[in-house]
N, C-alpha and C positions, 0 to 999 in steps of 0.2 A: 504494500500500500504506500503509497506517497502523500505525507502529510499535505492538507490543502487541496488535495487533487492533481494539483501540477505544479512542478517546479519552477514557472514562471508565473510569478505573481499575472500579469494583464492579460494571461491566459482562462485563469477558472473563472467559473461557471460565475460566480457571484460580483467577478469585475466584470465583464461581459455584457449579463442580465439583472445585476442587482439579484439583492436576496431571494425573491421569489422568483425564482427562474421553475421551469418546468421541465421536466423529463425528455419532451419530443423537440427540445431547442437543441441546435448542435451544437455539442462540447469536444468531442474528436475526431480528430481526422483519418484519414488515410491517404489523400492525394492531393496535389497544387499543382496547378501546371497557368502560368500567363496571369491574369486576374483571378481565377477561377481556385474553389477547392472544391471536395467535395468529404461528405462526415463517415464516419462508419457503417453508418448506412447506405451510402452509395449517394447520396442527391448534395445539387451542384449547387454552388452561388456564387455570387459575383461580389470578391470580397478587397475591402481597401483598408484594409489593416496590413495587411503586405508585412506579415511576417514582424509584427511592429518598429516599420518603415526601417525591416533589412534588405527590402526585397525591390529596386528602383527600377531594372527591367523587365522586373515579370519573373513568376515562380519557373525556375525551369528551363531557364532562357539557354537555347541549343549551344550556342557558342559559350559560352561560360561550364556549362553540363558539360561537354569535349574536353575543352582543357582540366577539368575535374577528373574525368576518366583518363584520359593520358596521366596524370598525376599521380593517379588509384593504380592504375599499369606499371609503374613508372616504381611503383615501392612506396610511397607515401612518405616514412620518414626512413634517415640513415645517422651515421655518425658525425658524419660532418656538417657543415653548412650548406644547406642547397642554394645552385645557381638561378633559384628563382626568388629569391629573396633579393640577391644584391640587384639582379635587373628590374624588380620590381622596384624599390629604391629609386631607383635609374628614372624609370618609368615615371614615379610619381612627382621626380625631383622637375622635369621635364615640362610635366602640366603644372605644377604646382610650384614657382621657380623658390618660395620662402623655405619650404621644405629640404634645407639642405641636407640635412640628416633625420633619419629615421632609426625607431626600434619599435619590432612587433610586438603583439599580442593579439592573445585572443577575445577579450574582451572589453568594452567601452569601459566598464568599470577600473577593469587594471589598466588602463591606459590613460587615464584620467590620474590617478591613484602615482602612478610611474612620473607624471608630468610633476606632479605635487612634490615626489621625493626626488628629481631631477634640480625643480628649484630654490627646495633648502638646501641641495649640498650647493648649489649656485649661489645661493647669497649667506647661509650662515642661518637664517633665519628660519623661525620655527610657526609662526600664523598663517593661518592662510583663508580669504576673505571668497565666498562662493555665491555664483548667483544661476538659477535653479535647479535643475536634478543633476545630479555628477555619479549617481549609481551606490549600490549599498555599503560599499566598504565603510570601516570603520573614521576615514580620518574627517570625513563629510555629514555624518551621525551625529548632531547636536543636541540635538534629544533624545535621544536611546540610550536607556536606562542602562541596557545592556555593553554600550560602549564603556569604555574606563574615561573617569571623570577628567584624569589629564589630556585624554586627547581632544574630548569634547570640548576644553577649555583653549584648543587650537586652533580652531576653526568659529569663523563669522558668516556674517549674510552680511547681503551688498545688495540695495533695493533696484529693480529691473528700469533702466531705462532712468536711473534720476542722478544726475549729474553730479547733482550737489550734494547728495551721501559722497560718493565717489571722493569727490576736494576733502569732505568733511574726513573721511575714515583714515585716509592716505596723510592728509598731513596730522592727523593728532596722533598715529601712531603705523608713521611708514617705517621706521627705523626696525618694527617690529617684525612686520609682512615681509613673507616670502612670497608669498601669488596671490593673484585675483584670478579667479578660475570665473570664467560666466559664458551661460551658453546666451550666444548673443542675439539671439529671437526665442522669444518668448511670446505666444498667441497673438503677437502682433511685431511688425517691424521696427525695430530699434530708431531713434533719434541719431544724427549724424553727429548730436553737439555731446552724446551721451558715450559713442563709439571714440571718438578724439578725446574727450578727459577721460575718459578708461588710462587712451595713449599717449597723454602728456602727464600727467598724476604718477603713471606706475614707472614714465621712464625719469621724472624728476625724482622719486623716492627710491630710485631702486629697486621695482618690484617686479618680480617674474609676472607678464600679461599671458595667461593662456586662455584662448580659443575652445572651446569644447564645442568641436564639429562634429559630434557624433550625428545628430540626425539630419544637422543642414548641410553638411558635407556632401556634394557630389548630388546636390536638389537645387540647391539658392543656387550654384556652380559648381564647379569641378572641384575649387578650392573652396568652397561653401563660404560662411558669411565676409570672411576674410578679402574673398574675391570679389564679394558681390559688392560690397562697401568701402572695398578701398584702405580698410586698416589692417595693416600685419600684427601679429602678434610674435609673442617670442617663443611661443610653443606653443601647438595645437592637436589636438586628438581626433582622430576620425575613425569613424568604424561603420555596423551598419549596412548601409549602404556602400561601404568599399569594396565586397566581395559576391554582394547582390546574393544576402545568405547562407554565403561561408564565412563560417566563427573566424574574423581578424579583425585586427582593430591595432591603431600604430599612434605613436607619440612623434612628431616630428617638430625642427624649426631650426632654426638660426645654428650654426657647429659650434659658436661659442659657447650658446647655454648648454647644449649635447653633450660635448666636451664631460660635461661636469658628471657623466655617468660614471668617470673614472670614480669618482670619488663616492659612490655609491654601489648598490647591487639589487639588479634588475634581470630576470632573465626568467627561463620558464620553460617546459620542457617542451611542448607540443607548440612555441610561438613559430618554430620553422618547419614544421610539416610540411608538406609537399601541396595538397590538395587545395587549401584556400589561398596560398601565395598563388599557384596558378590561375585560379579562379576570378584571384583580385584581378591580376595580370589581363584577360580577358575581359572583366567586367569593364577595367578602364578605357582599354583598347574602343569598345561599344560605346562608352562613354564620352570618349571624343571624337570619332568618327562619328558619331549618329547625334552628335549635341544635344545629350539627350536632357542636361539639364534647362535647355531652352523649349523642350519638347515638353520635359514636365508641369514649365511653368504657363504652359497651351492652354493643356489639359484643366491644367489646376483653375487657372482663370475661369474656367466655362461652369467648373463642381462648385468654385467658389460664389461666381452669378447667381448661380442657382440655388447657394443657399442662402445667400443674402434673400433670395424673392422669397424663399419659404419662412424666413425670417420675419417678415414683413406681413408675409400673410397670416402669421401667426403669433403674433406678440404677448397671446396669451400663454404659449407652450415653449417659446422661442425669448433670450434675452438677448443672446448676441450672436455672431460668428465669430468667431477665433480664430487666429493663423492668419498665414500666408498661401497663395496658391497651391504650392506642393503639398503642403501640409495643414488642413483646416481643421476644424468640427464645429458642432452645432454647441452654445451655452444653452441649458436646460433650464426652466422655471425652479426647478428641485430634481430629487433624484429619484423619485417615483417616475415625473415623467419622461426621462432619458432612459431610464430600466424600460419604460416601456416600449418607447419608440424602437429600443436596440431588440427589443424580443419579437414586436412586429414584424420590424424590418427581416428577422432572421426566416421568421415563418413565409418570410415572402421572397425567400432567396437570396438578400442581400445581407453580407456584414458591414456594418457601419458602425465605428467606435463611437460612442457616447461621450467621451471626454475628450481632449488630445490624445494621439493626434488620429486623422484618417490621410492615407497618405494614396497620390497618384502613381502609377507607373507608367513603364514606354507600353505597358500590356494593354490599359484600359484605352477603349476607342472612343471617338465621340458617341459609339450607339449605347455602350456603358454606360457612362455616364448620365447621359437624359434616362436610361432606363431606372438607372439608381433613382435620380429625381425625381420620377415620375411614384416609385415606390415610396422611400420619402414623404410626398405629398398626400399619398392615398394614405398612410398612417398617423402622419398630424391628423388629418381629415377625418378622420374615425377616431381620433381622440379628441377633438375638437366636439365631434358630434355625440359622442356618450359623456363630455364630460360638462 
């Protein structure tokens, strides 16, 4: 048995559909293939949780599956360093020119986690200032009991998009700060006056700025919000989306601050496997040839229209939309009625996250999309009318 049902919390039944979920809603799968899954029971839907948004060309995507299977052919792991590590490096340094050095991993959390102890051994400094989710490790847990009180007593918050926290926190106690971690969209696009004091604050006090591209990475752009906005950071995280699926996730930036790996220790057994470096390797290849983050922000624009109208027409069930085009969802009145909507919707063939985020791919077509809508609309529309 596995405590909770599944080992990834935004997976069970009760994030999903909220507590009263029902038996005949799908909870597992067996297949994915483009937009599509389908449950243990065999029936299909058209789902835009994408794997929660690791999935940016589609489940299954042939050209990325290929280089997986060559990979799988290939031995998966050996003793040495595989030659698809350094050329993937290569690879990403290329799109991504700030990225001068990398180190893998496998997941968002430890690569976040990796960025954090990269920039205390870089400055000495033991605080470090975060602005929203950075994954469960311990050093980002300010509230959990279960963390030890000294570390929780290392880490802050740094309010989304306000400038003036930002002057505030840096100069009363930069001498202290090691990093400011912030994922730089947060259900809506960032201020440009809000992106530059991040980078004039952390480079007059000394502070390591990290980027956490985990989900905007290779969506906003290739180099995600970094590129889309024009501010470099001195370390950034992406995952996700890098592999479109396969578990990797990398720390990169500037070889000065890299450098300072020496003076630490970061490493992990399975971060060079054979199968998701190749996978990334492919994924990015698609990636820039097929511009697909310009494709995603198409798509996104038409879901995003679309929910704005349903928003509008519904103000009783509807407070807001959230996000940005790749990445939206609908704000709910309460959580009754977002439970509901997501259990309707499922009955009607469609997954549609209830909270953050719902994410597009190169899979979903414009027929997708209106048809999601159109379901969508029929569900407000029936709780509009019983309620």
């Amino acid at each position: 048995m596995i405590p909770g049902f599944s080992s990834t919390g935004s997976k069970r039944p009760d994030a999903l559909y909220g507590p009263e979920w029902d038996p005949d809603l799908p909870v597992r799968m067996i297949r994915s293939s483009g937009c599509r899954v389908w449950d243990e029971e065999g029936r299909e839907y058209v789902d835009f949780i994408m794997g929660l948004g690791a999935v940016a060309l589609g489940y299954g995507h042939p050209t990325v599956n290929q280089a997986a299977i060559e990979a799988i052919a290939a031995g998966v792991v050996g003793p040495f360093a595989p030659m698809h590590e350094e050329r993937l490096a290569t690879d990403l340094a290329h799109a991504i020119p700030w990225l001068e050095s990398v180190r893998f991993l496998k997941t968002g959390a430890e690569a976040v986690a990796a960025a954090v102890r990269i920039a205390r051994a870089h400055t000495g400094r033991e605080v470090v200032l975060g602005c929203g989710y950075h994954g469960w490790l311990d050093w980002c847990q300010a509230s959990d009991s279960a963390v030890p009180a000294g570390t929780r007593a290392s880490f802050g918050t740094l309010r989304y998009d306000d400038p003036e926290d930002v002057r505030r926190q840096c100069r009363s106690a930069g001498d202290r700060i090691a990093a400011i971690v912030v994922e730089p969209v947060i259900e809506r696009e960032p201020s440009q006056e809000w992106l530059d004091t991040l980078r004039s604050e952390t480079e007059r006090a000394g502070i390591v700025l990290i980027f956490d591209e985990i989900k905007t990475g290779f969506r906003l752009a290739i180099g995600g919000a970094g590129e889309r906005y024009g501010v470099r950071p001195d370390l950034a995280v992406f995952g996700k989306a890098l592999a479109n699926g396969f578990p990797l996730a990398l720390v990169g930036g500037r070889s000065d601050f890299m450098s300072s790996l020496a003076r630490t220790w970061i490493s992990s057994t399975l971060a060079t496997e054979l199968v998701a470096l190749a996978a990334a390797r492919a994924t990015l290849e698609v990636m820039v040839t097929q511009r697909v983050p310009e494709a995603l922000h198409r798509s996104g624009q038409s879901l995003l229209a679309g929910l704005n109208a349903l928003a509008e027409r519904h103000p009783a069930l509807i407070t807001a939309v959230r996000g940005v085009p790749v990445m939206c969802h609908l704000e709910f009145r309460d959580e009754q009625i977002s439970a509901a909507v997501a259990r309707e919707a499922a009955r009607r063939k469609l997954i549609f996250k209830r909270t953050g985020y719902n994410f597009v791919s190169l899979s979903h077509g414009p027929g997708d999309i209106t048809w999601s809508l159109t379901v969508l609309a029929e569900v407000l529309e029936g709780l509009r009318s019983s309620g």
